[in-house]
C-alpha positions in Angstrom: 59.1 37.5 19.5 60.9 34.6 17.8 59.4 32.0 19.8 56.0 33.4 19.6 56.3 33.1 15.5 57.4 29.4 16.6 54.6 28.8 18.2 52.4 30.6 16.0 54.0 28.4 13.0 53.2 25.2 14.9 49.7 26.3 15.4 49.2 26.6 11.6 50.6 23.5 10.9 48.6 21.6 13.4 45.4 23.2 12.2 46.3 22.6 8.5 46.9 18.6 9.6 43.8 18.6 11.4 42.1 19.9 7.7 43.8 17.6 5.5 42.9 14.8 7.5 39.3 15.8 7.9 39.0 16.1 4.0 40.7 12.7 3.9 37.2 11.3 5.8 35.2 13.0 3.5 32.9 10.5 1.0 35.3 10.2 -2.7 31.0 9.4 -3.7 28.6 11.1 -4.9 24.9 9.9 -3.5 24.0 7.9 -7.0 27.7 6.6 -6.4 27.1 5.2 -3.2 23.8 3.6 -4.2 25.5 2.0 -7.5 28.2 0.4 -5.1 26.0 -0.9 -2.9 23.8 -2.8 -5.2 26.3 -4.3 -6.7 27.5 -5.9 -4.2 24.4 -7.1 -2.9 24.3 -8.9 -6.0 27.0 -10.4 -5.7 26.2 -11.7 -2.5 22.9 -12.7 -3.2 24.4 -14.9 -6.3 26.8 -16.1 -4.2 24.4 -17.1 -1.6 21.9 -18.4 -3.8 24.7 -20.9 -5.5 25.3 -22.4 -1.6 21.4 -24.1 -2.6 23.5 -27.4 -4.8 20.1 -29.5 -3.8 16.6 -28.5 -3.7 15.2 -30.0 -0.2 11.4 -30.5 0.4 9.8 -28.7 3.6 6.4 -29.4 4.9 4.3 -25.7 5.4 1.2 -26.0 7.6 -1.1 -23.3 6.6 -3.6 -22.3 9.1 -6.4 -19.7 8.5 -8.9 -18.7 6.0 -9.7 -19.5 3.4 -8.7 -23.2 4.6 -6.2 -24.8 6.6 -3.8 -26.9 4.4 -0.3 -28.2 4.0 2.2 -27.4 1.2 5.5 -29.0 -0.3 7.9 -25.9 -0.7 11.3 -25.7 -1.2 13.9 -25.2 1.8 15.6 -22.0 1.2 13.8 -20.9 -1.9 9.9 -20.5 -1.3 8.9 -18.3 0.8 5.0 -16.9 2.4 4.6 -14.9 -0.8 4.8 -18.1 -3.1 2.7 -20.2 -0.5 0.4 -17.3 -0.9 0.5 -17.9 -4.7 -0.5 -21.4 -4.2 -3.3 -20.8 -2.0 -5.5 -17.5 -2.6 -4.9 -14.4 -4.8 -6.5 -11.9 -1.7 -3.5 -13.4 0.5 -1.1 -12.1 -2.0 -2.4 -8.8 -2.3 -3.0 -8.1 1.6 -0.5 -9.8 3.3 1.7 -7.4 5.3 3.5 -10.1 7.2 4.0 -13.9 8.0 3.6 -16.0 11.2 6.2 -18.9 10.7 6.4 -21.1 14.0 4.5 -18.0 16.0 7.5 -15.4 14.3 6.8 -12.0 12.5 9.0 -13.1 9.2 8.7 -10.9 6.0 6.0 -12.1 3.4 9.3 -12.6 0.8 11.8 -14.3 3.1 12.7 -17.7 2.2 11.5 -20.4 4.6 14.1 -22.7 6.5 12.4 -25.5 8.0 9.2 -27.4 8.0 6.8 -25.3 10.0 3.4 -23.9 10.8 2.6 -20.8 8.8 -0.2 -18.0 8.9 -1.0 -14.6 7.2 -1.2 -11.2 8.6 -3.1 -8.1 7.8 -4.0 -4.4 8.9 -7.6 -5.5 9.7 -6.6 -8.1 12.4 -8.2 -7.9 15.5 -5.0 -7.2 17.5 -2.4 -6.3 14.2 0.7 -5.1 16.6 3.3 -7.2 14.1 1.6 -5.2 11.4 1.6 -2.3 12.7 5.4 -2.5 14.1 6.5 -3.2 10.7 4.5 -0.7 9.1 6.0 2.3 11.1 9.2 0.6 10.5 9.3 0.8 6.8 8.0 4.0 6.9 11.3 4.8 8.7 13.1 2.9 5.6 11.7 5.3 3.5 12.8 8.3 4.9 16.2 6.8 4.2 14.8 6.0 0.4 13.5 9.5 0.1 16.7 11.5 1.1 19.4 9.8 -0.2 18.0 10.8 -3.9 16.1 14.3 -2.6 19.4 16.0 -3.4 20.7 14.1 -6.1 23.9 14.5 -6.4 24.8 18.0 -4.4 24.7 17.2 -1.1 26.2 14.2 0.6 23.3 13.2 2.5 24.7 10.4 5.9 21.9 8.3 7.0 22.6 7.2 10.8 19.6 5.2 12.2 15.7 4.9 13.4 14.9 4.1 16.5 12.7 1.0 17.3 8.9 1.4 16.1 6.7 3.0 18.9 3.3 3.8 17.3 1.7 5.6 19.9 4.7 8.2 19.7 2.6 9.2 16.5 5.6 9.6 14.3 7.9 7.4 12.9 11.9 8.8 12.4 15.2 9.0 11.0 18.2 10.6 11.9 20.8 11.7 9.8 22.8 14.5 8.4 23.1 16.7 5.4 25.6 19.7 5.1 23.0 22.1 4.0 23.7 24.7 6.7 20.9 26.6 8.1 18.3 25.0 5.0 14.7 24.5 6.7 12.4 23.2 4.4 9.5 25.1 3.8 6.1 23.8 3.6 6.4 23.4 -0.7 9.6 21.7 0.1 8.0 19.7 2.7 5.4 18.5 0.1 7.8 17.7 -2.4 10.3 15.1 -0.1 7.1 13.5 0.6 5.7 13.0 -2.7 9.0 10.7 -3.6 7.8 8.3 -0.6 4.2 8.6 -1.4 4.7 8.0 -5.4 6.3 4.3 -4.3 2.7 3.0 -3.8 1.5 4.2 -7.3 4.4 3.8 -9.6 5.6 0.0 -8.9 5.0 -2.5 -6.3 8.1 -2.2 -4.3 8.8 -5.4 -2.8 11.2 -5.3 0.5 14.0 -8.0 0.3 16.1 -9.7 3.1 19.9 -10.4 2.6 21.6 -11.3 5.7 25.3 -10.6 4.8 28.6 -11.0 6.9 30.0 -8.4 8.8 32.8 -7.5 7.2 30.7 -7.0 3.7 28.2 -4.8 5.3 31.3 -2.6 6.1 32.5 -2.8 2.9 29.1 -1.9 1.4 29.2 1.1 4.0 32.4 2.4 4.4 31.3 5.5 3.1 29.0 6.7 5.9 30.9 7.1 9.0 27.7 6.2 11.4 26.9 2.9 10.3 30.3 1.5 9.8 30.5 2.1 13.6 27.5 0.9 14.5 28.1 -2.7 12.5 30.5 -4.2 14.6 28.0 -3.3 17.2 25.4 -5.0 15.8 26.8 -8.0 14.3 28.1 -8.8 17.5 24.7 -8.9 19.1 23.4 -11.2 16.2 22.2 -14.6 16.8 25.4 -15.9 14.5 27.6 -13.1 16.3 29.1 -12.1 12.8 26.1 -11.2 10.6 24.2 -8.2 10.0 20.7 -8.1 7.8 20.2 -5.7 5.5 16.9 -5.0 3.6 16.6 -3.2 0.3 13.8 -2.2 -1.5 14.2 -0.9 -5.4 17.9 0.5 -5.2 17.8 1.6 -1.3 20.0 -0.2 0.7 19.7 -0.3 4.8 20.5 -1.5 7.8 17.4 -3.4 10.1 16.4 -6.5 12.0 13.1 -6.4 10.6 10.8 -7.8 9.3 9.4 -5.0 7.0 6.1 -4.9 5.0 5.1 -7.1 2.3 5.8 -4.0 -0.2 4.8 0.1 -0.9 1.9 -1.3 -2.5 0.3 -1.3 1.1 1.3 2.2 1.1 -2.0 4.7 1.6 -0.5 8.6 2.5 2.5 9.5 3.0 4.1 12.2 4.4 6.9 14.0 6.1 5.9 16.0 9.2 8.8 17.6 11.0 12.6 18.4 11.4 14.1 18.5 14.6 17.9 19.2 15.6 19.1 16.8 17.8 22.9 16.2 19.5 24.0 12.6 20.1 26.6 12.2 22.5 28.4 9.9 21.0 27.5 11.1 17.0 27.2 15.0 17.2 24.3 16.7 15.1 21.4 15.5 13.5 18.4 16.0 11.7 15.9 13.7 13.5 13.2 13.9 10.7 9.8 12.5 11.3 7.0 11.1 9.3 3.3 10.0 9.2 1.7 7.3 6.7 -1.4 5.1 6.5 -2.0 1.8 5.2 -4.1 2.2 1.8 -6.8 0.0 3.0 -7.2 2.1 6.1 -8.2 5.4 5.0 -9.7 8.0 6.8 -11.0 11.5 6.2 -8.6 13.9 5.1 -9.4 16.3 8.6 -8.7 12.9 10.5 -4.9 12.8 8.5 -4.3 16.5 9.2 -5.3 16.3 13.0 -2.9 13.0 13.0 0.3 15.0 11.4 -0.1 17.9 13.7 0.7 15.9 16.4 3.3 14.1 14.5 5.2 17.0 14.2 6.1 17.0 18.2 9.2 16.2 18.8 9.4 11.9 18.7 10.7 10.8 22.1 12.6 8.0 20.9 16.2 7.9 22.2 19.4 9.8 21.0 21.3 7.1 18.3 24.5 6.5 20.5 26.5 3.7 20.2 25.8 0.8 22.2 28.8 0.2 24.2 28.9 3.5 26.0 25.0 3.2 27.5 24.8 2.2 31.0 20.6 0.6 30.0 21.0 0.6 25.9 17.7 0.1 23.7 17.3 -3.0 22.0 18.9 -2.7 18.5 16.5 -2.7 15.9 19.4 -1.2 14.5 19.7 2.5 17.8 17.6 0.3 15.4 21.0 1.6 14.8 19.0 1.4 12.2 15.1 -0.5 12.8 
């Protein structure tokens, strides 16, 4: 009897450890917390970086395409497509989803390194797969946006990653977690999530900016969601400087992705959230893999053509579990699982 209350005792105080230490990994932040600290040390960083730039240095920027082919002085480091844009046409400004810069997708407000040959990309290409990538993927980026303020400030909402862009999987995703247990939205909730993504083209222009940041920052900046402070060291490893990760953000939302996004949600036409699905990781647990569906505004369709579209966005999106990189025998290429993309 005595040694079962022994072992019963031991049980209890192995459970209560067990407790304590799981409310010891629980976010000290609220959401609007988390966001605050974040920003604030991108701004740092991006001072600090910015300061590096003692001497402005000429570069030589080959423009080729309409209206004219043409060569600028820019400055290394500082200008980027957008303000070679500003030099050149006004409709470049305004449709430019993406940059060319020595044949490479590069974001329309990245700065520009080196002398080199640049040109302008659109929706209405002939063959627009850059555009088209990086459309899907910041439509993933806003997922992130649009639930990590959804809640406010009453549920501790964990963003873990988006897969790599496929467009013909007809949905673009995010997986992540909220403890909300057994919530599914309705279709008035439904609406309402999307209308935060679909207000950023109205409201403001949006721009998306680049800040590649060292490894240890981005897990500073991070250290409060337990998926992406495993999945940096991944990722920073399998950078081109091995120690680096690039982070994106766009108004006060902060994420994780090789890029290159859109120009900004002024290209935005509809937007909206299709489908929950539970999904099991193997190496992460649960998730909410949710998926969306937008168009570009200067691509717009009839309204039964949109409604056919998000029907079959809300099938389940193929794109593999999020799982961390070093336990897959044939891993996808990080766009970040894009561990985040």
């Amino acid at each position: 009897m005595a040694s079962n209350w022994v072992k019963m005792s031991y049980m209890s105080v192995q459970k209560l450890q067990t407790i304590r230490c799981y409310c010891q990994q629980l976010p000290k932040l609220s959401n609007s917390q988390v966001r605050q600290k974040r920003n604030e040390l991108y701004d740092i960083e991006k001072t600090r970086q910015a300061a590096l730039i003692t001497r402005v240095e000429k570069i030589a920027v080959e423009h080729k395409g309409p209206p004219e082919d043409c060569t600028l002085v820019m400055n290394k480091g500082l200008s980027t497509p957008y303000n070679c844009a500003m030099h050149i046409q006004e409709l470049l400004m305004t449709r430019s989803v993406l940059a060319l810069v020595n044949g490479e997708p590069w974001d329309l407000h990245r700065p520009l390194l080196e002398d080199c040959e640049l040109r302008f990309l659109h929706f209405e290409e002939d063959y627009p797969t850059h555009c088209n990538k990086a459309f899907w993927r910041s439509g993933s980026f806003i997922l992130g946006y649009i639930f990590e303020r959804a809640f406010k400030d009453n549920y501790y909402v964990e963003l873990c990653s988006f897969p790599p862009p496929v467009v013909e999987s007809g949905s673009f995703v995010y997986d992540l977690t909220f403890n909300i247990p057994g919530w599914t939205p309705n279709r008035n909730e439904m609406a309402c999530l999307s209308r935060i993504g679909s207000r950023l083209a109205f409201d403001k222009k949006r721009a998306f900016e680049r800040l590649e940041v060292d490894a240890s920052l981005a897990l500073k900046m991070f250290e409060d969601n337990r998926f992406k402070s495993r999945q940096i060291p991944i990722m920073a490893a399998k950078s081109k400087t091995g120690s680096t990760v690039t982070l994106y953000r766009m108004a006060d939302h902060i994420d994780i992705s090789k890029g290159p996004m859109i120009a900004s949600t002024h290209l935005l036409g509809r937007y909206q959230i299709a489908a929950f699905h539970e999904i099991k990781s193997p190496d992460l647990g649960k998730l909410i893999r949710v998926q969306g569906l937008a168009t570009p505004k200067v691509l717009q369709g009839h309204a039964w053509t949109f409604d056919f579209l998000l029907q079959r966005a809300k099938n389940i999106n193929p794109a593999p579990l999020p799982t961390l990189q070093s336990h897959q025998k044939h891993p996808p290429d990080l766009e970040t699982v894009e561990m985040a993309s």
